[in-house]
NUZAFI-709949 format. One record per residue (C-alpha): residue number from 1; residue in three letters; x, z, y. Coordinates in pm, 1 decimal, always signed. Example, Ala and Ser with C-alpha at 12.3 -4.5 7.8 and 13.67 -1.06 7.14 Angstrom:
n 1, res ala, X +1230.0, Z +780.0, Y -450.0 $
n 2, res ser, X +1367.0, Z +714.0, Y -106.0 $
# end
This chain:
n 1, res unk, X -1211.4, Z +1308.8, Y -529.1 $
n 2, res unk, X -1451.4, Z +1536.5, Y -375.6 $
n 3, res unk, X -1776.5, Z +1423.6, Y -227.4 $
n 4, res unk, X -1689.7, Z +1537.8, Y +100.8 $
n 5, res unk, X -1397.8, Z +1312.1, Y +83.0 $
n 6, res unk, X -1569.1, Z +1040.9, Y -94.9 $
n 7, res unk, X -1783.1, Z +1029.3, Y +229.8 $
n 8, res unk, X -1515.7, Z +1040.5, Y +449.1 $
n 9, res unk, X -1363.7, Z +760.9, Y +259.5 $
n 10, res unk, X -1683.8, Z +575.0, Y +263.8 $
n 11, res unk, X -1757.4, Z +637.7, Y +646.7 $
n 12, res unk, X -1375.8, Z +481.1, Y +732.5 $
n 13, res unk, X -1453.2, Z +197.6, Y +484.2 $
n 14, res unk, X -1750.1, Z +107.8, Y +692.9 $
n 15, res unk, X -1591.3, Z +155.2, Y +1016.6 $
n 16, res unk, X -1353.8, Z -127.2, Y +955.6 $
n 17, res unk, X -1601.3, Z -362.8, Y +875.8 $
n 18, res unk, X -1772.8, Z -267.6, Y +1205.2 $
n 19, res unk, X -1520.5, Z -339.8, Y +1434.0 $
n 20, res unk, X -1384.1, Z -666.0, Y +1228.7 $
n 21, res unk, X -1751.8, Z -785.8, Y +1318.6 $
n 22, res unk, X -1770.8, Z -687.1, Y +1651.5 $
n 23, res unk, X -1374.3, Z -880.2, Y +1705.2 $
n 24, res unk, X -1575.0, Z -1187.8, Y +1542.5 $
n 25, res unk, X -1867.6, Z -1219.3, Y +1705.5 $
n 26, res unk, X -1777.9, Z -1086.8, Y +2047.5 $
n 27, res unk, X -1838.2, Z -1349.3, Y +2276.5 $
n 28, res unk, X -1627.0, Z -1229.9, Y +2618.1 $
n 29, res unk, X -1322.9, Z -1376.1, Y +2640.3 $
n 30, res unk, X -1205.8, Z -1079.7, Y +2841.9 $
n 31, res unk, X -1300.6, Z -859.7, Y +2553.5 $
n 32, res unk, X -1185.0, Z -995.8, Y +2293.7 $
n 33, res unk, X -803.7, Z -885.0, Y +2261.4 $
n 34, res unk, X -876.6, Z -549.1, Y +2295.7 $
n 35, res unk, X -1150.2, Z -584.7, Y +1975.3 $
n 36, res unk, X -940.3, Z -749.7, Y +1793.4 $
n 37, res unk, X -669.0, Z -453.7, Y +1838.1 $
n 38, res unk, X -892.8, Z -176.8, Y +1804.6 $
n 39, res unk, X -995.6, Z -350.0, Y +1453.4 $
n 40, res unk, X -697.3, Z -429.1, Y +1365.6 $
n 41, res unk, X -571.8, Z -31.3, Y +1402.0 $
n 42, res unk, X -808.8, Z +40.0, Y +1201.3 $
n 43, res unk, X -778.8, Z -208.2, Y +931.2 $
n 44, res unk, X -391.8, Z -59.5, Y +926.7 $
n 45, res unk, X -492.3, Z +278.1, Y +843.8 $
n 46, res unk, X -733.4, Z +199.6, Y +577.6 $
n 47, res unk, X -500.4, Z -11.6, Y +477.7 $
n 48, res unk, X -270.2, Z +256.9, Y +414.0 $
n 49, res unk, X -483.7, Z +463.1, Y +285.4 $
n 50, res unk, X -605.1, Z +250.2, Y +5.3 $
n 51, res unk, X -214.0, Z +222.8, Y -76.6 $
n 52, res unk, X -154.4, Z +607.5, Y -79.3 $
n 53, res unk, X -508.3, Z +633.4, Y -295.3 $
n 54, res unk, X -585.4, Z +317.1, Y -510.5 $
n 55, res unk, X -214.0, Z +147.8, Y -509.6 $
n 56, res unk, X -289.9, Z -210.5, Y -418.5 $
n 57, res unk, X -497.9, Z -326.2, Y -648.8 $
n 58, res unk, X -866.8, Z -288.7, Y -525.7 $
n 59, res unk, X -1108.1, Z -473.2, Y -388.5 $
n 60, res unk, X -1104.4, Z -284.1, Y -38.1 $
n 61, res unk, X -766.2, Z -354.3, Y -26.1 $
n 62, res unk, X -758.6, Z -740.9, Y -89.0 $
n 63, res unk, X -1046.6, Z -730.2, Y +189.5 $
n 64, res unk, X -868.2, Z -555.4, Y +433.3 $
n 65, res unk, X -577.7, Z -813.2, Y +420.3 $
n 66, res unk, X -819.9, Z -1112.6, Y +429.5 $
n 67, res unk, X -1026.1, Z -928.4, Y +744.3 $
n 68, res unk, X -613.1, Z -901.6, Y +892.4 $
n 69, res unk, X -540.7, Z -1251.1, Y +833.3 $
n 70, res unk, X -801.9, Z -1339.1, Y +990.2 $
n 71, res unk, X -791.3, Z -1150.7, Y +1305.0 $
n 72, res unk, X -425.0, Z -1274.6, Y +1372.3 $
n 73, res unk, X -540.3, Z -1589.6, Y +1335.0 $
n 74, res unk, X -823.7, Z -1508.9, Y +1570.7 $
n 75, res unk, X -570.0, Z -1376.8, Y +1813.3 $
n 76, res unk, X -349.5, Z -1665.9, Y +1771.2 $
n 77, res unk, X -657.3, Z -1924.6, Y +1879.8 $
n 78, res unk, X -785.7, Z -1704.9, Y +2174.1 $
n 79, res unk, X -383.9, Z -1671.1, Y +2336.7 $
n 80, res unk, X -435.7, Z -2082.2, Y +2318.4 $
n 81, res unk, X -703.9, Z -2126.8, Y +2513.7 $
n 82, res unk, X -694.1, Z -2194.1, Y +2890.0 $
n 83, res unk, X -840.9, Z -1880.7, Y +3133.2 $
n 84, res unk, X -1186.4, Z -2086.0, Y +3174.9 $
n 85, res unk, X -1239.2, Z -2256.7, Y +2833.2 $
n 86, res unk, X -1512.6, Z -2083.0, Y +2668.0 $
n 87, res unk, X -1469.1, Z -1972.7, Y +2289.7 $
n 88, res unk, X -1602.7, Z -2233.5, Y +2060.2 $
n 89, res unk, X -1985.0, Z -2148.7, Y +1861.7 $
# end
């Protein structure tokens, strides 16, 4: 791998961790569903890519699935709640 594209690599590592955290700790309920897509798109694709590049065996990888898991789960809690119940702390 090339250092341009071990930056590149390293730069969409990091941005899936960034918008995993801002799906977590975003605290408008309004906003929420569309941070928790717009991680979990991106989640997908590094997903992929860690399949095409490292097979499925890396640490990334087994991350990227937990940070997945979780955000369904996320999504399945936030469709529960009523249109005025405020996300629990």
């Amino acid at each position: 791998m090339t250092e341009t594209n071990q930056s590149a690599a390293c730069a969409r590592g990091q941005r899936w961790r960034e918008l995993y955290k801002a799906a977590l700790f975003e605290t408008d309920r309004h906003k929420l569903p569309s941070r928790i897509a717009e991680a979990e798109k991106a989640l997908i694709l590094r997903a992929r890519e860690l399949f095409a590049t490292c097979g499925e065996n890396s640490d990334e990888g087994q991350a990227v699935d937990q940070a997945l898991y979780a955000l369904r789960a996320l999504r399945r809690y936030v469709v529960q709640l009523k249109p005025d119940e405020p996300r629990a702390s």
